[in-house]
N, C-alpha and C positions, 0 to 999 in steps of 0.2 A: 760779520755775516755768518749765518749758521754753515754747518752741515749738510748738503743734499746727499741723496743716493739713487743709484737707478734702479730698474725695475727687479734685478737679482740681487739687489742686496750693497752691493759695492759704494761704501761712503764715496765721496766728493767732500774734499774740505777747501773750507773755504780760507783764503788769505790770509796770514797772521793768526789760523785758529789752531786751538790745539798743542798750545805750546805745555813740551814735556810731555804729549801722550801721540805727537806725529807719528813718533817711532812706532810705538804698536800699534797704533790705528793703519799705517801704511803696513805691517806686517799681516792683518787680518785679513786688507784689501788681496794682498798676491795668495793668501788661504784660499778666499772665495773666489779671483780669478783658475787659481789650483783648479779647485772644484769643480768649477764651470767648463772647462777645457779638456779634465780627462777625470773627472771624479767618479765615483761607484758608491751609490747605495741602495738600499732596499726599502719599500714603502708596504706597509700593510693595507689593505684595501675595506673598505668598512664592507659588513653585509648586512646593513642596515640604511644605507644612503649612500652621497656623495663624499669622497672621499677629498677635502680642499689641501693645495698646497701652498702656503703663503708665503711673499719671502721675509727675509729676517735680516733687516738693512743694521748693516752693520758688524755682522758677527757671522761665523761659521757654521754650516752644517744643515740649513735648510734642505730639504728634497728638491726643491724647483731650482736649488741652483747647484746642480750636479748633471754633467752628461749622461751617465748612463744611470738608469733607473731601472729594477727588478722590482715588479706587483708580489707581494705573498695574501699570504691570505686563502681563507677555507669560503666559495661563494656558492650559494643556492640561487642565482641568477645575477645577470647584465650589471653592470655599476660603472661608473664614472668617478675618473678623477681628476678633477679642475684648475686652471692656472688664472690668475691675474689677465685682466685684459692686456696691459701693458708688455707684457712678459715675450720678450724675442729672441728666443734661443734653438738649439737644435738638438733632439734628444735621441739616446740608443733605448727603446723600451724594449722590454719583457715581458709578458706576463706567464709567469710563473706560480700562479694563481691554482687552486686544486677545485674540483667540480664542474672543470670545462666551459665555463663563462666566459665573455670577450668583455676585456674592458678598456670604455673611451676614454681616450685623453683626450683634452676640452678645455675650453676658454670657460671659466663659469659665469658667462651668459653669452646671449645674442646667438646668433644663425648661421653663423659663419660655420665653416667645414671643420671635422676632427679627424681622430686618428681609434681606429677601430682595433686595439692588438686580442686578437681571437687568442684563447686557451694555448700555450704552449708555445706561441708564435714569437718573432723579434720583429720590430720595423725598425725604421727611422723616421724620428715626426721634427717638422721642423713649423715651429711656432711662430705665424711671419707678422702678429700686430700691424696688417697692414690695413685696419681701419677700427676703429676709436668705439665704436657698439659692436660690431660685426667681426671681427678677426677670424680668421680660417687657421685652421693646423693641419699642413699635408702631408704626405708619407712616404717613402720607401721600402719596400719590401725587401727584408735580407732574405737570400736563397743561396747561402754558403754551404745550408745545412738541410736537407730537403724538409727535415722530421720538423723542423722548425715551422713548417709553409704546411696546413691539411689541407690544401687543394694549390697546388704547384701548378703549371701551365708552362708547354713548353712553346720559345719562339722562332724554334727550328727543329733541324732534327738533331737525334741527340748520340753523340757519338761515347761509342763505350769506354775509347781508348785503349783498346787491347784486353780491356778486363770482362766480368761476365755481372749479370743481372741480378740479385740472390732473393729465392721469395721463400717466405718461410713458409713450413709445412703446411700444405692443405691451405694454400695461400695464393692469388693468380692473377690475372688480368680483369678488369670491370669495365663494361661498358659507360654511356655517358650516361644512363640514368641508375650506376650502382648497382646492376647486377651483375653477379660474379660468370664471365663465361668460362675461362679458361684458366683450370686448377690445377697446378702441380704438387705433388706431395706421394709421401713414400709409406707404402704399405706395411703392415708390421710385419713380415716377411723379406724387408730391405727392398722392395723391389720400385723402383721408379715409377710414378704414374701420373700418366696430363688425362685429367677430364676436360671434356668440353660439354657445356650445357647446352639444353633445346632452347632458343630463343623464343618461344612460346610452348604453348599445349600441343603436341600433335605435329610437331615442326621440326623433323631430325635437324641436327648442326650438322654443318657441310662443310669439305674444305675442295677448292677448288684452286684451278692457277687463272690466273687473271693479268690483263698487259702484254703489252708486247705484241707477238706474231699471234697471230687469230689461231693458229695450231699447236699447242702446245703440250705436251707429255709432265704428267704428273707422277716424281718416281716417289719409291717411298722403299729401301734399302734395309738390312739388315749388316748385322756385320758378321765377319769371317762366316762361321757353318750355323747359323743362328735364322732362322725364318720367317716370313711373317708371318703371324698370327691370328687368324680371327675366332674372338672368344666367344662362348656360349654367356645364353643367361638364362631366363626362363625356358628358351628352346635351345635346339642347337646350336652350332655358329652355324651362319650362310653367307653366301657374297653373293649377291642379284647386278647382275648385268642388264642395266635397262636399254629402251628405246632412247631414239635422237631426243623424242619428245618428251622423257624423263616420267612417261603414262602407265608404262609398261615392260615387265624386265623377267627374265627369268633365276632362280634358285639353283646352286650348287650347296648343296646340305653336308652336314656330319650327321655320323648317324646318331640314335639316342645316346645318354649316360649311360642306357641299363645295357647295350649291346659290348661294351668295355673294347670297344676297335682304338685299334690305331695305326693301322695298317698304312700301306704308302704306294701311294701307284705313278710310276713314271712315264712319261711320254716317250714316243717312238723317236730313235734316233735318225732312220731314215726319213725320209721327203714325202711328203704327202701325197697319194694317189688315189685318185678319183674308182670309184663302186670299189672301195673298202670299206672295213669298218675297224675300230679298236677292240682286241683282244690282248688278255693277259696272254702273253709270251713266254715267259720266265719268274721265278719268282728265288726272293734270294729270305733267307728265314724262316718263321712257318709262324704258324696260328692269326693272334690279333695282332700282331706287332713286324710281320709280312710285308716285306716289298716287293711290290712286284711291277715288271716291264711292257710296259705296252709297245704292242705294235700293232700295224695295219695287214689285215689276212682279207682275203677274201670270201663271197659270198656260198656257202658252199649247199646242196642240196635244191638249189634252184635252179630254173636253164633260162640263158637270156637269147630269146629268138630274133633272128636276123629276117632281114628282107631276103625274097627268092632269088634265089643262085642259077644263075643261064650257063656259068661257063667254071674253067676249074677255080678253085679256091685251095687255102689252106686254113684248116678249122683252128678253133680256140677251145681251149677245154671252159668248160662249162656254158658254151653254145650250143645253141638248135638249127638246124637249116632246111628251108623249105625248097627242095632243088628240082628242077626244071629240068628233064632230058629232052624236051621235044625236037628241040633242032639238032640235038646230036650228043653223044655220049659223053660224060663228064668227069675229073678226075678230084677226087677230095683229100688232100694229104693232111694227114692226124700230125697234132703238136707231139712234141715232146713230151712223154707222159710222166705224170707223179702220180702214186697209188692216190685211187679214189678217182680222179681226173675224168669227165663225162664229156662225152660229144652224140649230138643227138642229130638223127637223120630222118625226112620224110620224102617218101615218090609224093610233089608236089600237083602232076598231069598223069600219074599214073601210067606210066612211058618209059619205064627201067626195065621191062619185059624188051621194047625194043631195042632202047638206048641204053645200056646199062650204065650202071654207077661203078666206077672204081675207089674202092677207098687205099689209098699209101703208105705203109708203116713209116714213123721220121728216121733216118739212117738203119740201123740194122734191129729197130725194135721190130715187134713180132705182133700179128693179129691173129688171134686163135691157136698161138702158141706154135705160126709159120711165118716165115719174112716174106713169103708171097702176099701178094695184092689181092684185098677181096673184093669179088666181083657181085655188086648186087643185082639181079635180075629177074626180080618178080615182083610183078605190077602192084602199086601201092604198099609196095612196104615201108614200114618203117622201124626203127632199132634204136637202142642207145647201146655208145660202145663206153668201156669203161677200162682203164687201165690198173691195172694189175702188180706187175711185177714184170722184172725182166725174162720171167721164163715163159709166162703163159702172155704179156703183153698187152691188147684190150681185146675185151670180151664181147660177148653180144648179153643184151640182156632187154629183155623183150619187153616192150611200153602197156 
């Protein structure tokens, strides 16, 4: 009885055959078991057609009977390379192919499934002859090595393990239909820099916090004495603080390039108080490069008029008072004066002839340059007093 061999090559001898060539014919067989179990070769890939791999019963060195298999080869498009219907083994492929082509591994015929290895990529395809026209070749994807995978997928989330992410220059995050949104890369000034792109025409990118508690504070930090920054480009920088409705916002500007400012203005250290306003305080440097301290001063040059006064009061500086003697004579004691400091008075019933008005220095200041009390008594007058100085005190000064 002859010789048979299987589908990779490996004689079968038959009974009583072979005498005086047992030995190396049994030698050949553990080659091509060798082979098949952990062998490595490389197969060039036609760019002209199908690339067939036949086996070679009997003898060593076949491509189709070797584990791991590397494609070479230069391809100007797709190609295929075909096994034996029969053929049920499990293979490491490669293609290592230049021109970015994928190429199939395939039964060379019938419908059954193949094994697609894309440009660059590794699988494993396991050849399963499990039907006689039709046999299917299915796959596993190696992802030991990402560069290996050009479209990788993750089945979780992906933890870094302590270490960091690294994108090469001017290089970044892509959404799912390939466009680049978020670019990292170093300007040729060493300076670090993340772009983020408009996700359309006319569409600024946004970055918001999102999850969690419905209220939530968005910080954005500098370090040690380092600031943030908002840069110019065609115009100035601005930062617009909009509506809830996100409809309508207002502008805090820099001023032009050509103005060469850089000046610095600080908020007031004390607590906010109502009919002020902000003035520069103090200033520490000088010209464009000037800082200076704000604080909250008052409104000065105006008078804020009160409702009518029936009985005594004590005035405010920079008030007016509509005052009433009718039921009887009234008594008006002046603030503590600071130079400039205005209190305004009117005969409201023109009744100060009868009832007169007293006005009261505060402690030992002085009105018209006496600590006596002045006495107003002539029908519909009216005055603004003004304080002075400690010598002369408040003045009168005629409306």
């Amino acid at each position: 009885m002859a010789s048979t061999y299987t589908p990779l090559g490996v004689e079968l001898q038959a009974t009583g055959e072979n005498a005086g060539t047992w030995g190396t014919k049994t030698n050949t067989n553990l080659q091509i078991i060798e082979q098949i179990s952990g062998g490595y070769t490389t197969q060039a890939v036609s760019d002209s057609g199908d690339t067939t791999l036949s086996v070679s019963d009997g003898s060593t060195g076949a491509t189709l009977s070797h584990r791991i298999i590397e494609f070479t080869g230069s391809l100007t498009g797709a190609r295929n390379v075909t096994i034996p219907l029969d053929v049920q083994n499990f293979y490491f492929l490669k293609n290592a192919t230049s021109g970015s082509q994928t190429v199939t591994f395939k039964y060379v015929t019938g419908t059954g499934t193949s094994a697609a290895v894309a440009s660059g990529k590794t699988v494993i395809a396991y050849a399963k002859a499990d039907d006689g026209t039709n046999p299917s070749i299915d796959t596993i994807s190696l992802a030991s090595d990402v560069v290996d995978d050009t479209s990788p997928q993750l089945g979780g989330d992906l933890d870094t393990n302590s270490f960091n992410i690294a994108f090469d220059d001017a290089h970044g995050i892509n959404d799912e239909n390939g466009n680049e949104q978020i670019v990292f890369q170093t300007t040729s000034s060493a300076v670090n820099q993340l772009d983020i792109t408009n996700a359309a025409t006319g569409n600024a990118p946004s970055i918001q916090a999102t999850g969690g508690d419905s209220n939530i504070n968005l910080k954005v930090g500098p370090k040690g004495t380092g600031l943030f920054e908002v840069m110019g480009a065609t115009n100035p920088g601005s930062i617009q603080l909009n509506c809830e409705s996100n409809s309508h916002g207002i502008k805090l500007t820099s001023p032009p390039h050509s103005a060469s400012q850089s000046y610095e203005l600080k908020f007031p250290t004390g607590n906010v108080t109502a009919d002020r306003f902000l003035k520069v305080a103090s200033i520490t440097g000088s010209g464009t490069t000037a800082v200076g301290q704000l604080s909250f001063a008052e409104v000065s040059g105006g008078t804020s008029w009160q409702a009518v006064k029936t009985s005594g009061f004590t005035a405010v500086a920079g008030e007016g008072y509509f005052i009433n003697t009718t039921s009887g004579a009234i008594t008006m004691a002046l603030p503590a004066g600071n130079i400039g400091d205005e209190v305004v008075f009117i005969d409201y019933a023109g009744t100060f002839d009868t009832n007169n008005l007293t006005i009261s220095a505060n402690g030992s200041e002085k009105i018209v340059a006496s600590t006596d009390d002045l006495t107003v008594s002539t029908e519909r007058a009216g005055n603004t007093l003004v304080y002075t100085d400690s010598t002369q005190g408040w003045l009168l000064k005629n409306n």
